[in-house]
N, C-alpha and C positions, 0 to 999 in steps of 0.2 A: 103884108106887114109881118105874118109871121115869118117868111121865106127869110126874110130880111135880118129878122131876130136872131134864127139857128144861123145864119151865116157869121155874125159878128159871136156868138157863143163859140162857133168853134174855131176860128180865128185866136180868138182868148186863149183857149186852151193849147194851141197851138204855139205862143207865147209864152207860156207857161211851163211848158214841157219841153225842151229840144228831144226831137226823135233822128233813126237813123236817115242818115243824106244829108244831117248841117253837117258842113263840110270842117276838116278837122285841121288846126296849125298842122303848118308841116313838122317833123320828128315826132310825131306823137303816138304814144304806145298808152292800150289799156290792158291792164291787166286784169281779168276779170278773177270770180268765186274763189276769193283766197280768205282765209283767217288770217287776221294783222294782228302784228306784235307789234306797237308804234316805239317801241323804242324803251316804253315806261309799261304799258301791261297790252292785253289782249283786249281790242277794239272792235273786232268784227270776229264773226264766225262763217260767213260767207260775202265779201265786203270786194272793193275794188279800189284802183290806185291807177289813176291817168296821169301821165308823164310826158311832159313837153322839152324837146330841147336836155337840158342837165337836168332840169327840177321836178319835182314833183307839183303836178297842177290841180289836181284834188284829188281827195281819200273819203269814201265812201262806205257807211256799214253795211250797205247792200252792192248789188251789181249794177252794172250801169249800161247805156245803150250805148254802141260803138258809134262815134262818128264817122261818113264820109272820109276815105281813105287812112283812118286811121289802122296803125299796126295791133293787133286784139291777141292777147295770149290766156290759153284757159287755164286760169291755175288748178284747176281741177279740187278744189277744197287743199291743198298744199297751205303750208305754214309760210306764209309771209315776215318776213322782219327787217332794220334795217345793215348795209354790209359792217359786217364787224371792223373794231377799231382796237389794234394793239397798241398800247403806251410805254411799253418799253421792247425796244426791238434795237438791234446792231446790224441793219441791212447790208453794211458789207463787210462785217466779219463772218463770209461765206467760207473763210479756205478751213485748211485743216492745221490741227495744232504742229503737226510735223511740215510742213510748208511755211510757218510765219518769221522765219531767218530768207525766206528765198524769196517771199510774195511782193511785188515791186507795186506799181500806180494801177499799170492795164493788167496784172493779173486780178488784183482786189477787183478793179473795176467789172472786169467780163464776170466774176463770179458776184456779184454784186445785182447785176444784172439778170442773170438767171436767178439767183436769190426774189428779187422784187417780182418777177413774173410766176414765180411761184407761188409767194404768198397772195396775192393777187386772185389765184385759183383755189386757194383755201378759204376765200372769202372775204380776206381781209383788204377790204378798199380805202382805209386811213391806216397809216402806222406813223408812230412818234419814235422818231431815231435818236438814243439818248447816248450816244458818239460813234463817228467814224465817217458819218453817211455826211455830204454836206450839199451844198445849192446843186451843183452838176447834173448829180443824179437824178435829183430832186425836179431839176428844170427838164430832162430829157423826158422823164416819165409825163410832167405837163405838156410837153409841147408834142408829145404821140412818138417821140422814136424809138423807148421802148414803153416796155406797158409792164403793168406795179401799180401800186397801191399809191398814194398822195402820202408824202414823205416831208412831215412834222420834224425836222431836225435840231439838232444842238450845235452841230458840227465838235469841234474838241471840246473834250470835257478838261475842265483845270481841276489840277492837284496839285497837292504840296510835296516839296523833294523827300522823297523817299514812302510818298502818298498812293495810293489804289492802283493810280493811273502812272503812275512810273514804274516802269516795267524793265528797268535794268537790272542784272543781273546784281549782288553782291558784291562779284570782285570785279566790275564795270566803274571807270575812270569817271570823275566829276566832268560836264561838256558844257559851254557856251553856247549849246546849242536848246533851245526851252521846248521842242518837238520831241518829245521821247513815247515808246512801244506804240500802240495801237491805236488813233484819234487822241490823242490829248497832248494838253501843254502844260508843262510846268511852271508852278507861281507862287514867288515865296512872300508876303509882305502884303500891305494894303494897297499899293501904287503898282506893282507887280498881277495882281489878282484884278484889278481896275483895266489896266490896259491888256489882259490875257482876256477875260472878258469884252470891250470893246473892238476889240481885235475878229472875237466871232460873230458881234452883232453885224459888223461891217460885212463882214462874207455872208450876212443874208439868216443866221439864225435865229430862229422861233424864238427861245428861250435858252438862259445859261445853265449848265450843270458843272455842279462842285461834287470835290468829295471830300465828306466828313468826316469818311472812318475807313477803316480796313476791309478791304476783300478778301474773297476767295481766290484767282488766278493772278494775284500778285505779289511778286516775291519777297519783299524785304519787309511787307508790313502784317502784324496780330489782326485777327478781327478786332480786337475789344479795344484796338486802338483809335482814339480820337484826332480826329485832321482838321487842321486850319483852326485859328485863334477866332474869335467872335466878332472880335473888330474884320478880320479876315473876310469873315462869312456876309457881316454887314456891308461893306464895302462893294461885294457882287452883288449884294439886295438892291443897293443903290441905282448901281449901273442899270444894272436891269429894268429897276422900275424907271430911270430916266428913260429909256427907251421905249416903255407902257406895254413892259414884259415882266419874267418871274425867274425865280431860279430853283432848279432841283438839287437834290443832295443824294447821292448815296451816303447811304448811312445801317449800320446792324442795329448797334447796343444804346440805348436809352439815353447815352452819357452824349453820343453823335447825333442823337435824333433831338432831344429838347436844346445843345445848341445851337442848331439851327433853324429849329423851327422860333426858336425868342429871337433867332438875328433877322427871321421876315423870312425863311424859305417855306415857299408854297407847296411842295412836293416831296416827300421822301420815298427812295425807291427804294426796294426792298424791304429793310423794318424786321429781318427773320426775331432781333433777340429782344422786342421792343415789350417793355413791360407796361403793368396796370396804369401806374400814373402818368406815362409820358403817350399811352395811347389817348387816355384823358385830355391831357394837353394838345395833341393834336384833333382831337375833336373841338376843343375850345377854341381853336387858333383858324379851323375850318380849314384845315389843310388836306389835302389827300397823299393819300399814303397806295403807292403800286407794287404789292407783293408779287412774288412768281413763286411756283411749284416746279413749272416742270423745266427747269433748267439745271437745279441743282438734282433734281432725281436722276436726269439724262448721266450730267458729268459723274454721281456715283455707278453708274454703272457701267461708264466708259471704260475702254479699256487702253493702256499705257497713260494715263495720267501720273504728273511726279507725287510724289506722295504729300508734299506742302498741297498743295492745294485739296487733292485727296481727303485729306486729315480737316482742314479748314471746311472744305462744303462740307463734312459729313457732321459737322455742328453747327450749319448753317440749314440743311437739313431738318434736323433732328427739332429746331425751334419754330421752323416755321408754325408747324399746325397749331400750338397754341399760341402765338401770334395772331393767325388769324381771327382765331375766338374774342381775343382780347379787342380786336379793332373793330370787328361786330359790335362787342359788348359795350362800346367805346360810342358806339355811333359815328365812327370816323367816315370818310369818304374813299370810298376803297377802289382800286379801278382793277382795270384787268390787263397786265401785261403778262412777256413770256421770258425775254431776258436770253432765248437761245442766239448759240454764238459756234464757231466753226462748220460741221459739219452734220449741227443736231436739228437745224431749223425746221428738216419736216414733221418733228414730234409738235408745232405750235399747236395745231386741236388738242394735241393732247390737255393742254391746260383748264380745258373746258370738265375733262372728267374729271383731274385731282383737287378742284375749287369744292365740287362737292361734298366735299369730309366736312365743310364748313359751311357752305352756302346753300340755298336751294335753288334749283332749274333759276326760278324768276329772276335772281338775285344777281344771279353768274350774268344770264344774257343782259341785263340793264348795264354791270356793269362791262360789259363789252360793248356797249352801244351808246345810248344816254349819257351814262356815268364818265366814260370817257370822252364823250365830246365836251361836256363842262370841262373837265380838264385841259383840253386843245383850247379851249376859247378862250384859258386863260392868257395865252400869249398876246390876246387883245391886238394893237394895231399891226403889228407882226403878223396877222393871220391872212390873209386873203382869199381863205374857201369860204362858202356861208355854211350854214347851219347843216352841221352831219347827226347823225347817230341817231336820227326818229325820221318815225313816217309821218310827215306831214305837210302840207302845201306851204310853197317855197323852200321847202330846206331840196339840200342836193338828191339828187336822183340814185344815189347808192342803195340797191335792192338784193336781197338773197330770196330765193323760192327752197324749200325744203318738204322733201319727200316724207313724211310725217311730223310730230309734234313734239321739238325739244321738251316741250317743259312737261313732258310725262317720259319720254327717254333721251337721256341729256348724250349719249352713246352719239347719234346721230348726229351731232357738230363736232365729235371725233373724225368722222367721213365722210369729208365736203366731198371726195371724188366722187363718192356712190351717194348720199343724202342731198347733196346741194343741186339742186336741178335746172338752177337759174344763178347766176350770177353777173349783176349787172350796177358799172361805178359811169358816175357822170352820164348816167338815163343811157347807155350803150351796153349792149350783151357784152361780156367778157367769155360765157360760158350758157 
């Protein structure tokens, strides 16, 4: 009787426990003895993350026992987290400023191309194209023929004639034609802005972007100029949300950012000159706001730039940093884009170090991970990835491994080449 006892006891336990030899799904990878950053704070100190297929199949605060055939990698106490998400990117304005009179379909295209397999290797395994980039590229990098990061698109951004995104010269002829400079179309009116919008939902994009205000690399317009009328702005709200999507705005100055955020836009990019009460507003409004640093640092210190734009970033510039403090202070929802454009793209880590004058380690990395996937989700039925930006069972399998501990030296996500020791999107190594 007792033989009989201890046999059905350990039976039980055996139940209880899966030890090594149950046999494992196939693609399945464990990662063992890693510190997790899930995305929101630090969850283990020596913890585990099994990986089936694309997703993530459990997370663990301790280690865990390898199954039968599965793939085991020792993270050796390494900084786990999950792959970084850029929100504002121009994936194929790869060329150089002195090539964009000569750059045709297949030249943007091939540099386009090497663009996304870089970024890719920087870590970045989502980016948000907010113009230029559209389904093509976006479908090649899904379907494996080349390899990049999962590409959130706009396709053309609309502006108004003689707006951000129109990029003819001064002494350039009025044309029939609504395609003008780099990704965008032009659109004057409510019924114009209606179907210029429509026009890129058809071709497959995420969400629409307008512009509200004045740039930096475009010729004919002031920053502190205001773009597109209210009814304008409402109009692409509409569309947009007919579709159960959103719309962004470039925008600087206070006077571009609160009209768009009262006509329903969800995003404002950039925000350098945005003051006390319109950052208020857009905390009220629960909009997010996606500053960059290190784009306009790059182009000051380019060299052969015309002096309009020269003159314009270096007060674009010069506001950022209390901007930032302001939308902290604000409680706004702030994400983490980079905004590089020609030939600056490998400075993207860089934006991990200049966020620091205002942010701390924890704050930066959420909003490269977390913080940006809320963003992405806004696009709602437009999206068809699941769940990015945290470590957790069932979201996607996007992982970085790093060679010590960003959030005591933030330096280290400056150099994914020498710090990043694992990089892997849709539960496959990249790196």
């Amino acid at each position: 009787m007792k033989r009989i006892t201890w046999t059905i006891v350990a039976f039980c336990l055996l139940l209880a426990k899966p030890v090594a030899g149950q046999e494992a799904k196939p693609n399945s990878t464990l990662i063992n003895n890693v510190q997790i950053f899930d995305g929101r704070n630090v969850i283990a100190s020596s913890g585990a993350v099994r990986i089936e297929d694309d997703r993530i199949a459990q997370v663990s605060s301790t280690q865990l026992e390898p199954l039968l055939g599965e793939m085991v990698i020792d993270g050796k106490g390494r900084f786990l987290m999950p792959g970084l998400i850029d929100a504002h990117v121009h994936v194929s304005w790869a060329f150089p400023f002195s090539k964009a009179d000569q750059a045709n379909e297949s030249y943007v295209t091939a540099g386009a191309v090497a663009n996304a397999s870089a970024m890719l290797k920087r870590g970045f395994t989502t980016v948000r194209d907010t113009a230029g980039t559209d389904y093509g590229l976006a479908m090649a990098i899904d379907d494996g023929v080349v390899q990049g990061p999962r590409i959130i698109f706009t396709g053309r951004s609309i502006s108004q004639t003689g707006g951000h995104a129109d990029h003819r010269k001064i002494n350039e002829k009025p044309s029939n034609s609504l395609i003008h400079g780099f990704g965008s179309t032009i659109a004057d009116g409510e019924a114009e802005v209606i179907k210029a919008a429509r026009e890129e939902l058809r071709r497959g994009a995420y969400f629409i972007k307008i512009h509200a205000g004045g740039g930096v690399s475009s010729p004919t317009d002031p920053l502190h100029s205001v773009q597109y009328s209210f009814e304008e702005m409402q109009a692409a709200v509409q569309t947009a949300a007919d579709r159960g999507t959103y719309v962004a705005a470039h925008a600087y100055t206070p006077e571009s950012i609160s009209r768009a955020l009262n006509a329903g836009v969800k995003t404002i990019e950039h925000g350098n000159m945005i003051d006390k009460k319109t950052a208020e507003l857009a905390a009220r409004k629960g909009a997010f706001v996606v500053p960059n640093l290190i784009t306009y640092w790059a182009m000051d210190k380019a060299p052969g730039m015309p002096p309009y734009i020269k003159a314009k970033n270096k007060t674009a510039l010069d506001a950022m940093t209390d901007a930032l403090k302001l939308l902290k202070e604000a409680g706004v929802k702030i994400a983490f884009g980079t905004d590089l454009i020609a030939n600056m793209h490998p400075l993207q880590n860089q934006e991990f170090l200049l966020r620091t004058q205002a942010f701390t380690p924890l704050e930066i990395l959420r909003q490269a991970t977390s913080v940006n996937a809320s963003l992405i989700a806004l696009s709602g039925r437009n999206n068809p990835y699941g769940k990015l930006g945290v470590i957790e069972a069932g979201a996607v399998a996007d992982i970085i491994l790093i060679d010590g501990n960003p959030l005591e030296n933030m330096t280290l996500m400056s150099k994914p080449e020498t710090a990043f020791s694992l990089i892997m999107k849709d539960g496959k190594i990249v790196k």
